[in-house]
C-alpha positions in Angstrom: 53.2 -3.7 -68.3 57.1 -4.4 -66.7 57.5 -3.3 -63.2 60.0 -2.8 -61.1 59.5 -3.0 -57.5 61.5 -1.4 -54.7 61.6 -3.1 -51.2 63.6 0.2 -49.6 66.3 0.3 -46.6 68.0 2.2 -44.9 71.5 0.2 -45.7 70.1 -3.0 -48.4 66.8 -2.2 -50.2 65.6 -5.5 -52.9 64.7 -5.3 -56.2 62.0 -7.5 -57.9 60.6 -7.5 -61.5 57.5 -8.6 -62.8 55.0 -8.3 -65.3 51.0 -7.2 -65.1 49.7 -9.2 -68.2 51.1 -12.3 -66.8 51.7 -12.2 -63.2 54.9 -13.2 -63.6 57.5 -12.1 -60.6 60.8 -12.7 -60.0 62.8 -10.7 -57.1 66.3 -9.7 -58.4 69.0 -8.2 -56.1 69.9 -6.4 -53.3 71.4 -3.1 -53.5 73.8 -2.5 -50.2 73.3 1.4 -51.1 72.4 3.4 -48.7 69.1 5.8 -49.2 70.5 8.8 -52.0 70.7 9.8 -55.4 73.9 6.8 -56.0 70.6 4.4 -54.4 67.9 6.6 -57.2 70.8 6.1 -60.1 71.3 2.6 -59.6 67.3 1.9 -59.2 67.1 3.7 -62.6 69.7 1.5 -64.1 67.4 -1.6 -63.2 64.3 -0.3 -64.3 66.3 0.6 -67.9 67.8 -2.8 -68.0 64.5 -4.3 -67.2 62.5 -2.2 -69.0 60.0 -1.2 -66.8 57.1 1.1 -67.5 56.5 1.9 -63.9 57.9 1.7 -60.5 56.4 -0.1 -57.2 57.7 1.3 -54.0 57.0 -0.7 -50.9 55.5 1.7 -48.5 55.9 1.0 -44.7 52.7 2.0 -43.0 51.7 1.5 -39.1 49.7 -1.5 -38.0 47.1 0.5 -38.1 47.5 1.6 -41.7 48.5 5.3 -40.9 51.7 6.9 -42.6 54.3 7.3 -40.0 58.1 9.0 -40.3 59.3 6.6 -42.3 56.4 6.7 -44.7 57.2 10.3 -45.5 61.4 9.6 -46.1 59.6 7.0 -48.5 57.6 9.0 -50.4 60.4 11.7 -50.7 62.5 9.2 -52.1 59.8 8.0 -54.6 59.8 11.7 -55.8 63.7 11.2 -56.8 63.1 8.0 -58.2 60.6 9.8 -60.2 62.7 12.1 -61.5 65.8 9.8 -61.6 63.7 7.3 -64.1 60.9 9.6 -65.5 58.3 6.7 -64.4 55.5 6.8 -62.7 55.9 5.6 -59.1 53.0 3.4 -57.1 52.7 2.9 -53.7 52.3 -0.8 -52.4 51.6 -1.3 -48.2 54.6 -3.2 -47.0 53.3 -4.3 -44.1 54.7 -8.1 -43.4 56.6 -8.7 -46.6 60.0 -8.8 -44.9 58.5 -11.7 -42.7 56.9 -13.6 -45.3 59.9 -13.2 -47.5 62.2 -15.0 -44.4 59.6 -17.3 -44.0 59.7 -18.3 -47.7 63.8 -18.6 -47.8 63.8 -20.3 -45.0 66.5 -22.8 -45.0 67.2 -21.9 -48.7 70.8 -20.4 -50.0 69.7 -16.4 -50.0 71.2 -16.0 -53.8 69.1 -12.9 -54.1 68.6 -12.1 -50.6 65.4 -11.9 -48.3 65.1 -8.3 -49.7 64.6 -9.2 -53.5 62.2 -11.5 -52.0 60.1 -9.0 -49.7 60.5 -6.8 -52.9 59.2 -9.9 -54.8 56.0 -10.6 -52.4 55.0 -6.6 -52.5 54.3 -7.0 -56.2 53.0 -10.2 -56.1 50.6 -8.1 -53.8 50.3 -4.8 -55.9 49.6 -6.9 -58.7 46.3 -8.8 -56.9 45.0 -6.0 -56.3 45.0 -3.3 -58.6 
């Protein structure tokens, strides 16, 4: 199945493709949209051009794995993403991708940026463990 994963921000949120038969990932871009419907349109456009089957939104939880504020304006989102691409949305724990994903640039040329990267890592995730 093609999946399109969302590493959301408030201001840049990454996009990452991949595929669940092979494993394959590869993050993408970074939108520099701010959280909307133009942000929903242009992550439908992606998941069109990519054509994914389903949609991975990183999901910030606490340290302690509880669902916090920003968990919510997440999962509000994820409803008009839903309706924006008429997929099916998951939910993948976010916790520490943004780190790893500057860890892993380090020192690299950020053609994609660190976002598509986090967005990247969250599906490499989502995908281990299904």
């Amino acid at each position: 199945m093609r999946l399109l994963a969302v590493d959301l921000g408030d201001k840049r949120t990454g996009l990452a493709t991949g595929d669940s038969e092979t494993g394959t990932v590869f993050p993408l871009t970074t939108l520099n949209i701010p959280i909307g419907e133009q942000l929903a349109a242009a992550i439908a456009a992606a998941a069109m051009e990519h054509a994914a089957e389903a949609i991975v939104l990183g999901l910030p939880l606490n340290m302690d794995g509880s669902e916090g504020p920003r968990a919510a304006t997440t999962r509000a989102f994820g409803d008009t993403v839903a309706v924006a691409t008429g997929l099916p949305i998951h939910y993948q724990d976010e916790r520490l991708t943004s780190f790893e994903a500057e860890h892993r640039t380090r020192g690299q040329s950020p053609a994609q940026g660190t976002d598509a990267h986090a967005a990247a890592i969250l599906l490499e995730e989502y995908l281990a463990h299904p």
